[in-house]
N, C-alpha and C positions, 0 to 999 in steps of 0.2 A: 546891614543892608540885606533886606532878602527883595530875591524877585520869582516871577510866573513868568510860566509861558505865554506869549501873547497870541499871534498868529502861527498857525502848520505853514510851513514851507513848501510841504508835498508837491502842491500843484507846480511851483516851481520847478524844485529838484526832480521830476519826472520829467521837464525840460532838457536838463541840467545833464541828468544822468544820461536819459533817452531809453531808464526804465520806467515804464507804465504802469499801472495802478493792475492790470492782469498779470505781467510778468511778477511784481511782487508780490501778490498772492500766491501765486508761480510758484516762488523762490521760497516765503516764507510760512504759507499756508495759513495767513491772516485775511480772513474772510474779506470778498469787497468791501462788501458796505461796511466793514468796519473800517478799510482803510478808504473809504469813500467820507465817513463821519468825521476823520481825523483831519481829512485835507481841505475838508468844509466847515472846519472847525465848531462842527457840532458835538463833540468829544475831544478830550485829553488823552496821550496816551502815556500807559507809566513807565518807569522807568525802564521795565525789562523788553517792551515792545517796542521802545528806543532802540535802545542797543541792538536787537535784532532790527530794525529795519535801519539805520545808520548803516548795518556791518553788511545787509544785501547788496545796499545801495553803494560801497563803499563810500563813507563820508568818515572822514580823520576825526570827527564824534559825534556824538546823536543831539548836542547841542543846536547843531547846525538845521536839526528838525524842525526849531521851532524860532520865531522872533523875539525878546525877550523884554520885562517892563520891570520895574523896580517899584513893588507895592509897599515899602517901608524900609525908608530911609531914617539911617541913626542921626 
């Protein structure tokens, strides 16, 4: 079974957190509008942009970044 990312979370967990889309820039010095295209899910992001923003936001994993859909079932 593999799956994709479906929808970003972001808009959420900036809720959630009650970190903002400035202070993560802030924190991780990943451009707005890129983490503005992530949370508008007009972009993907990989795996290592994960991890860093998971580990700003404190989220137990970067999993949590994203909604998730199973494009191919065995």
């Amino acid at each position: 079974m593999r799956y994709e990312p479906d929808r970003c979370r972001l808009q959420q967990l900036y809720k959630e957190t009650g970190i903002n889309q400035r202070m993560l820039h802030i924190i991780t010095g990943i451009p707005e509008s890129q983490l503005s295209d992530y949370a508008n899910n007009r972009t993907t992001m990989g795996y290592a942009t994960a991890v860093t923003i998971s580990k700003a936001m404190k989220l137990p994993n970067c999993e949590l970044l994203y909604t998730w859909k199973i494009v191919d079932a065995d």
